[in-house]
C-alpha positions in Angstrom: 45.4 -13.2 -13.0 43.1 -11.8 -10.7 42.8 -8.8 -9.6 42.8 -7.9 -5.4 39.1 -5.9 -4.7 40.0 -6.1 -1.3 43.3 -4.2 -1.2 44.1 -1.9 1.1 40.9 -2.7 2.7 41.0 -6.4 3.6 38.5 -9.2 4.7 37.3 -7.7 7.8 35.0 -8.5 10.7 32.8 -12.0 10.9 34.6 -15.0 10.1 37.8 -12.6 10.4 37.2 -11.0 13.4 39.6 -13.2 15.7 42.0 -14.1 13.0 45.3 -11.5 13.8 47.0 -9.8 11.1 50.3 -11.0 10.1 53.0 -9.5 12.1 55.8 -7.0 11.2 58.0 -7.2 13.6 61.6 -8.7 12.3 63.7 -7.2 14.6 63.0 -10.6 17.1 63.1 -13.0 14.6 66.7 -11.5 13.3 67.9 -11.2 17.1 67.4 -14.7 17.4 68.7 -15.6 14.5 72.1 -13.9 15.2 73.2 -16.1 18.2 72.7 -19.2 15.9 75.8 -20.2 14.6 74.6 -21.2 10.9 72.3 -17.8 11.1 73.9 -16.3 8.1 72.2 -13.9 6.1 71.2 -15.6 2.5 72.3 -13.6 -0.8 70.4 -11.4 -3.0 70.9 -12.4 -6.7 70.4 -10.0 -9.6 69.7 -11.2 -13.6 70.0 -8.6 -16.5 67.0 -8.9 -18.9 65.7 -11.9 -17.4 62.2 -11.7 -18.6 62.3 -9.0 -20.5 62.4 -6.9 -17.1 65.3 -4.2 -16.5 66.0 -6.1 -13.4 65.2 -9.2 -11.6 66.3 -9.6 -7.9 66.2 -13.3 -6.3 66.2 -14.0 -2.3 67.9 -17.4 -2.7 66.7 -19.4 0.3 68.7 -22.3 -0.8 71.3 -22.6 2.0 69.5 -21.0 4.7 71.1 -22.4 7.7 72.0 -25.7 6.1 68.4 -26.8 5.9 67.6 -25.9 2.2 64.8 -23.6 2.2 63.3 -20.4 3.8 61.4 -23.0 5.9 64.0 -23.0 8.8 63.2 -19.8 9.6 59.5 -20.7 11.0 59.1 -23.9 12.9 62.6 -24.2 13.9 62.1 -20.3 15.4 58.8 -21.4 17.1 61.1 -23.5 18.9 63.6 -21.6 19.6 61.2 -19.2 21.3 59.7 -21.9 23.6 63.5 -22.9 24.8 63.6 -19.3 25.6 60.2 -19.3 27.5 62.0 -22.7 29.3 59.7 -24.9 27.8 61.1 -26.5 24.8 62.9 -29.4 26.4 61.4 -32.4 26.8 58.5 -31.3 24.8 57.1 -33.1 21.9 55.9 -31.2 18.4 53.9 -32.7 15.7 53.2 -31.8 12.4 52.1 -32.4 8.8 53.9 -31.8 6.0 54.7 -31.5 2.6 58.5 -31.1 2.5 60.6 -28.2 4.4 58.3 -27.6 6.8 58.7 -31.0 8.9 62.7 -30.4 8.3 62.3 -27.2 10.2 60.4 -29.0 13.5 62.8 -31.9 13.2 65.6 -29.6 13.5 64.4 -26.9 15.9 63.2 -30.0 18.4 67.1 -31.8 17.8 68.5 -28.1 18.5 66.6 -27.8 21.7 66.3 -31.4 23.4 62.6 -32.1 21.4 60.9 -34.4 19.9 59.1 -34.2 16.6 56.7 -36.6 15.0 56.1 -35.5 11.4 53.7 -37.0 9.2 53.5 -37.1 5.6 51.2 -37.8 3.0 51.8 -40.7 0.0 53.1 -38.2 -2.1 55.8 -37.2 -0.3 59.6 -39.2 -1.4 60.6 -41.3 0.8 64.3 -39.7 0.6 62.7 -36.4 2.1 61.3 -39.1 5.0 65.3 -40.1 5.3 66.0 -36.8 5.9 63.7 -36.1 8.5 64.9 -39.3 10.3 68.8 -38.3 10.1 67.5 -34.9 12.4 66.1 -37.7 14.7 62.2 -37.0 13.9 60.0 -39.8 14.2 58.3 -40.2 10.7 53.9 -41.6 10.4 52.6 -42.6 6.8 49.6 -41.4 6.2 46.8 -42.2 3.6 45.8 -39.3 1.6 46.5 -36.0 1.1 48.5 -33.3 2.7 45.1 -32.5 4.1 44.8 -35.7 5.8 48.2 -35.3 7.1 47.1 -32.7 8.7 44.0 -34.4 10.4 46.6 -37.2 11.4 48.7 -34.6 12.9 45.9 -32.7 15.2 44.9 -35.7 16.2 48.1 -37.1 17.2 48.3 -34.2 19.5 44.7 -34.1 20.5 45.3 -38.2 21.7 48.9 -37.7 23.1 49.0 -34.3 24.4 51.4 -32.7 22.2 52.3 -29.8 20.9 50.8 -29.2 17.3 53.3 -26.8 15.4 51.4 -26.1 12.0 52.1 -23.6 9.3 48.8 -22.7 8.7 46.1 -21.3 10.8 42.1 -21.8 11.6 39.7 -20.2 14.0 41.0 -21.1 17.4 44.7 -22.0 16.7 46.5 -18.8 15.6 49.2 -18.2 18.1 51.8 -20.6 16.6 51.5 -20.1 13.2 51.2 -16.2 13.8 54.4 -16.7 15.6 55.9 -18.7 12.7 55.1 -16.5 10.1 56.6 -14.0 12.2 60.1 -15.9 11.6 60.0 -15.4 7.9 60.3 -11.4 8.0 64.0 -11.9 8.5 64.1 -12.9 5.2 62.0 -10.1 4.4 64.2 -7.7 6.3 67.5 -8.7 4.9 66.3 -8.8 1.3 64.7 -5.0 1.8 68.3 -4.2 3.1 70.0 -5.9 0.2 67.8 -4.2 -2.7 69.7 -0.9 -4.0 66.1 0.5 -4.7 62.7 0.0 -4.6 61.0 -3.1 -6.9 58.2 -2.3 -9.1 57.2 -5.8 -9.3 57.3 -8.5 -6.5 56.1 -12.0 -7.1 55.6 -14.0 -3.6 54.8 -18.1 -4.3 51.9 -19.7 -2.0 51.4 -22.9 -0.9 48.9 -21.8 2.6 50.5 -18.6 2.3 52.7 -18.1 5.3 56.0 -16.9 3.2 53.3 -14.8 0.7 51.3 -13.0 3.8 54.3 -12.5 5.9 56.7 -10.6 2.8 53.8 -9.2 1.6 52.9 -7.4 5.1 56.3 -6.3 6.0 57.0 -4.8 2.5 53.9 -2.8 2.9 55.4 -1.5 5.7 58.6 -0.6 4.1 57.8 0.5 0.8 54.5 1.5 1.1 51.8 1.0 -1.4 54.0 1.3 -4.6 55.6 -2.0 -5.5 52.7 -4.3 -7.6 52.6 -7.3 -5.4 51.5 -10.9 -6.9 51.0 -14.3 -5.2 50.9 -16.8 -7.5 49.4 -20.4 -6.6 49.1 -24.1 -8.6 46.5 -23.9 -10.8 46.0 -27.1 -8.7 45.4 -25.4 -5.6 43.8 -22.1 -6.0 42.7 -21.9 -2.2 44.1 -17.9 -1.8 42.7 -16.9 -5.2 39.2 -18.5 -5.2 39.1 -17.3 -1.5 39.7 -13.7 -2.8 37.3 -14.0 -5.3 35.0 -15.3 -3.4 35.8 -12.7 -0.5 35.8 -15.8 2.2 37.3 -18.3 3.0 36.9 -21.1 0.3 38.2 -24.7 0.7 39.2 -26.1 -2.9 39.9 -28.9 -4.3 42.2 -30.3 -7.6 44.9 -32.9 -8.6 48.3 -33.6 -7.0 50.4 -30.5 -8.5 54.0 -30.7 -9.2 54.3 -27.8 -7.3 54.3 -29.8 -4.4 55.2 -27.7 -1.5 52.5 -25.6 -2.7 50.1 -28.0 -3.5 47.8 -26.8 -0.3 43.9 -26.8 -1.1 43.2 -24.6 1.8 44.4 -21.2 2.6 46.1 -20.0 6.5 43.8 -17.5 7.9 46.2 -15.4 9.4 47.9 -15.2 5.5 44.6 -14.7 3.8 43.7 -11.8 6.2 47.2 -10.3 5.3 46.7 -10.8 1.9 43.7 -9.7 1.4 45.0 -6.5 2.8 48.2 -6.3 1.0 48.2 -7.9 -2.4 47.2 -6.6 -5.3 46.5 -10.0 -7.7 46.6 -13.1 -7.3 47.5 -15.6 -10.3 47.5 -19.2 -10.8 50.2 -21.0 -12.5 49.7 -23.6 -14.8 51.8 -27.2 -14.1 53.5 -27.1 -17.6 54.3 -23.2 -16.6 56.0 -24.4 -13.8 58.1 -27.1 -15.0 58.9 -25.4 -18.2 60.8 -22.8 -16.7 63.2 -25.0 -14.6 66.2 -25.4 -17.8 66.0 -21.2 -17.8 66.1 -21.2 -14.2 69.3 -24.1 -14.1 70.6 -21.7 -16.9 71.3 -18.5 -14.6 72.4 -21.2 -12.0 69.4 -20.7 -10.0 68.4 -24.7 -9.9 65.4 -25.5 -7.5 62.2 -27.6 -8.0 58.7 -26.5 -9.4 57.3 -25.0 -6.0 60.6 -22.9 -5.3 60.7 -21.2 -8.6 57.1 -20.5 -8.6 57.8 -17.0 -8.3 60.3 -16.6 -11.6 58.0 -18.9 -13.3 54.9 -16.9 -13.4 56.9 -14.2 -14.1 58.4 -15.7 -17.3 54.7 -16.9 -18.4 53.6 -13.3 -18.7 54.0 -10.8 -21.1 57.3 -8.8 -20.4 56.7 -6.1 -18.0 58.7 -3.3 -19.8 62.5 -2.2 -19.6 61.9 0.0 -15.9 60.3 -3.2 -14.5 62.5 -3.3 -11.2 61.2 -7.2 -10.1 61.7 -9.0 -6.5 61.5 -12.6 -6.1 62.0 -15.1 -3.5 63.9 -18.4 -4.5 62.4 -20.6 -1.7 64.3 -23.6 -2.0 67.1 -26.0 -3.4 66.4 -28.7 -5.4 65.7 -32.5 -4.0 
């Protein structure tokens, strides 16, 4: 566990200086999202004693609109923005990624008369390529990591003139993944609606740190200063916590995590800004950690995989937080 220096201050100026905050604005995102006909809002789940906490509240992402995870509210939105702008049809998006992600472009492009071309790393199933397929994406192999998918991906849209749709962020593309991240805070919004009070305690996973920067921003906005927030990262990938400590932008490096959506080894900018800003500590989870916790998590019928439980994992590897711990967490996806 680390602790934030940077709160309520952030990473300012320099390297910074042109990378936006995230946004808090849900009310486009959720206007959007209520002329889509499988735009319902996902359920707010509460466990007595889980973790030695008073109360444990759980986002469960797991049906949001029929594509599995939280995911579908950022690419897919990005889209659905461009059809609105008249420029969506006909259009080709690329992308990397490591699982949801890619099932958002492929389904926001089939939605709007798109194309998408997703590549994936080795370590990503083959079933989740199937998948991808069935929304009529065209699926490239790449060597590597998800890194190098993502250098596959630019590239593709450097050599063919696409459209790169990335969830993360660098100096000089911001606009689309600002934009993306902005389509998370209607899961923000509808889970500050849904909690009877205020949390004490909310624990935000991070793969780049698009779901982390964008919750953690709009909560801030909401609740002010009070709730404890924690983003918790693979041991593995440690690119928002050894950025932190290092108080800049750090590019790490590790093994393959089992935490595979968030095995990322390099931080958004846009999320680390917002983070910076709004998080109070950052903590890594260990792989055992992670998997461990699944047959609790099964147990309370919350079954996901390793990267969506992140969240309830590091809070079951800590000591308990006391009977008036009031905790918030974000289920991020069903399991494959």
């Amino acid at each position: 566990m680390l602790k934030n220096p940077w709160v309520g201050k952030g990473l300012g100026g320099g390297y910074f200086s042109d990378i936006p905050e995230p946004s808090t604005n849900a009310a486009t995102p959720r206007a959007l999202l209520g002329r889509c006909p499988e735009g319902a809002v996902t359920p707010l789940l509460e466990l007595s004693g889980f973790a030695g906490a008073a109360q444990v509240f759980v986002k469960d992402e797991r049906a949001r609109m029929g594509l599995g995870s939280f995911k579908a509210l950022g690419a897919a939105y990005v889209i659905a923005c461009e059809a609105e702008e008249g420029r969506a049809e006909g259009q080709t998006f690329v992308c990397a990624s490591a699982g949801n992600h890619g099932l958002s472009v492929a389904a926001g492009a089939e939605a709007f008369h798109a194309q998408a071309v997703i590549t994936l790393s080795e370590a990503v199933p083959e079933a989740f390529a199937e998948r991808l397929r069935a929304r009529g994406a065209e699926v490239v192999r790449t060597k590597g990591s998800y890194e190098d998918s993502m250098q596959a991906a630019a590239k593709a849209a450097d050599d063919n003139g696409w459209t790169l749709l990335s969830d993360s962020s660098w100096p000089g593309y911001t606009d689309i993944p600002h934009r993306l991240m902005e389509g998370y805070l209607a899961m923000a919004a509808e889970a500050f609606e849904q909690m009877p009070h205020m949390p004490t305690h909310i624990f935000l996973q991070a793969g780049v740190g698009g779901l982390a920067g964008a919750c953690a921003a709009y909560f801030r906005k909401v609740w002010g200063d009070t709730p404890d927030i924690v983003v918790v990262e693979p041991e593995a990938a440690p690119a928002l916590f050894e950025s932190i400590k290092a108080g800049a932008f750090v590019s790490t490096e590790g093994p393959v995590s089992n935490m595979g959506r968030l095995d990322c080894k390099e931080a958004s900018l846009i999320a680390l800004k917002g983070l910076a800003r709004d998080a109070d500590a950052f903590m890594l989870l260990s792989e055992d950690a992670a998997s461990q916790a699944m047959p609790a998590l099964v147990a309370e019928g919350l079954e996901t995989t390793p990267s969506g439980g992140a969240g309830l994992a590091a809070l079951m590897s800590l000591p308990a937080l006391g009977p008036d711990a009031i905790v918030l967490t974000i289920l991020s996806e069903g399991p494959e």
